[in-house]
N, C-alpha and C positions, 0 to 999 in steps of 0.2 A: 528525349531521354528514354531508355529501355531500361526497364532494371531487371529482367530477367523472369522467374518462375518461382513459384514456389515459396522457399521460406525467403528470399532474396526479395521476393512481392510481398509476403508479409511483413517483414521487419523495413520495407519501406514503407508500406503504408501504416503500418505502428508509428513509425517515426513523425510522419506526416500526420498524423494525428495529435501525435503530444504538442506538435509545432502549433499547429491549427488552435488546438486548446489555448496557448498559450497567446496567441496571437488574438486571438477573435473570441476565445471563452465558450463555452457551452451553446450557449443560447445561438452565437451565430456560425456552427460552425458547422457545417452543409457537409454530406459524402461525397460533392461535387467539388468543393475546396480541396477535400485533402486526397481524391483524387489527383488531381492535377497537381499538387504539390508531388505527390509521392511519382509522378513521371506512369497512370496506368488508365485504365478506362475506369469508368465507375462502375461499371458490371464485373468488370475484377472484384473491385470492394465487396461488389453486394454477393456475388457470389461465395463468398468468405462468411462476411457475416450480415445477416438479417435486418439488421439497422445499424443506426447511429450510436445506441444507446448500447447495442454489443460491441461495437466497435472502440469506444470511448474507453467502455467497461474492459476489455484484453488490453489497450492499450495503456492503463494505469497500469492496471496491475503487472504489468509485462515490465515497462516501467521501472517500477518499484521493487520487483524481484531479480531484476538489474541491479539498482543502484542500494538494497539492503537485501543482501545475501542472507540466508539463515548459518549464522556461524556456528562452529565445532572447536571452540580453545581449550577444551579438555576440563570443565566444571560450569555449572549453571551460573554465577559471579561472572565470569567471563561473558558468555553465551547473551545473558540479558542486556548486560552491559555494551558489548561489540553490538549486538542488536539495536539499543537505542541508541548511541553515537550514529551509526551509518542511516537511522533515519533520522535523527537530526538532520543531518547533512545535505540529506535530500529534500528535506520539505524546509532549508532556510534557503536553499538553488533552485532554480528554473523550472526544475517539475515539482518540487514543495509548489511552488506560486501556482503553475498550472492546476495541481490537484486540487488547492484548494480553492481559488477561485473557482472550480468548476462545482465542488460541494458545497460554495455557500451561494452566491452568484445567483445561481436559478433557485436554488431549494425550496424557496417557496412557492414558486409559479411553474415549475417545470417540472414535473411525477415522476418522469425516469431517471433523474438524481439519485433517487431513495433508491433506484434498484443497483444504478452505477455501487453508490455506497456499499450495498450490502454486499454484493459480486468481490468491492474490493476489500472489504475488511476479513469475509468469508475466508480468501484468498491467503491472507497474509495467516491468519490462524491455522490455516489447514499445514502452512508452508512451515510456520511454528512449532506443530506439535513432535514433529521428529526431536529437536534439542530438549525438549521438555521432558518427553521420555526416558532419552537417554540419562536426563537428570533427577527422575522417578529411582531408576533402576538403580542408581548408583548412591541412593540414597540420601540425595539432597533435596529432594523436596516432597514432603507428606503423596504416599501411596493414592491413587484416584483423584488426586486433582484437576482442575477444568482448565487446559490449556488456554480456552479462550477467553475465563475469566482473570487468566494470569496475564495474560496480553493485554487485552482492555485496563489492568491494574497499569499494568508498565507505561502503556504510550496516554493515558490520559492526563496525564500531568502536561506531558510533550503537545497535543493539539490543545488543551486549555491553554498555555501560550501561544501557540500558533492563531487559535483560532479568535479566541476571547481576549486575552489579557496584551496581546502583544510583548510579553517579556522577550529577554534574549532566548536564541534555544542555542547551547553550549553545550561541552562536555560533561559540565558539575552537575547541570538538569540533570543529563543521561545518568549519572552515575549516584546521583540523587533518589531518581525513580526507579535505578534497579534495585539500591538498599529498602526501600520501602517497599516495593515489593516482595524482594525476596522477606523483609521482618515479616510482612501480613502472610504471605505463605506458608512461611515455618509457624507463626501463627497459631495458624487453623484459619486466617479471617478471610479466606479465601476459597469457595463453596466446591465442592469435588461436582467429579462429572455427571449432570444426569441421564438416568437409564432413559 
């Protein structure tokens, strides 16, 4: 199988990545698996990226900015909201289980988890902070606030189920954790940005 050049080589070997994740988990999942999954050489792959561990890291997050879009429903209620539903959604389906087996899995014996992780949390905030603004400006949530402290507020609820407690993850969570958020923002109990 040929799959062509370019972003048509990347988004299969993305894909063949997540599969790979899922299939065989961190620990054994070789650039020479998801080579040949994705139909290309493995000099493709490395050509692209550097290792494993960049490879893993674009393909979460690539992933994840798939399957939770940063929404625009015209007020920050909505925005958080529609944000934590669509990751629900995804972390209780096939790449939820991929991502997190691969964040807990090795974590402790494997070092380039911690960097996976930060690549991909970095990722989702940076992706974040446009709605946030737009919700700055329009005066719904306190002037200088830390977009990445307001994230971390909203999805911690959502991986403390995921990761620890096992609860269901549902819509009411989602809609649970955007009220508590948005209260500790309006607030104040939610730290603005540091210089």
């Amino acid at each position: 199988m040929t799959v062509g050049r370019g972003p048509k080589v990347r988004a299969a070997v993305l894909a063949a990545t997540m599969l790979e994740l899922a299939d065989r988990g961190y620990a054994d999942l070789t650039v020479d698996g998801v080579a040949q999954r994705a139909g290309v050489n493995k000099t493709t792959v490395y050509r692209r990226w550097r290792d494993r561990q960049s490879l893993v890291a674009d393909a979460i997050t690539d992933q994840i900015a798939a399957e939770v879009p940063i929404p625009d429903t015209g007020g920050i209620d909505g925005d958080l909201r529609a944000f934590a539903r669509s990751l629900i959604r995804t972390l209780a389906g096939p790449t939820g289980q991929a991502i997190a087996g691969t964040m807990l899995a090795g974590a402790a014996r494997i070092p380039e988890i911690a960097g996976i992780k930060q690549r991909f949390f970095e990722d989702r905030i940076r992706r974040a902070e446009p709605f946030i603004d737009r919700a700055v400006r329009r005066g719904e949530l306190p002037a200088g606030i830390d977009p990445a402290e307001l994230i971390k507020t909203l999805i911690a609820p959502i991986y403390l189920r995921l990761l620890v407690t096992a609860e269901p993850l549902d819509d009411f969570l989602a809609d649970r954790a955007t009220a508590i958020t948005l209260a500790a923002a309006r607030a104040g109990a939610i730290p603005g940005k540091r210089s």
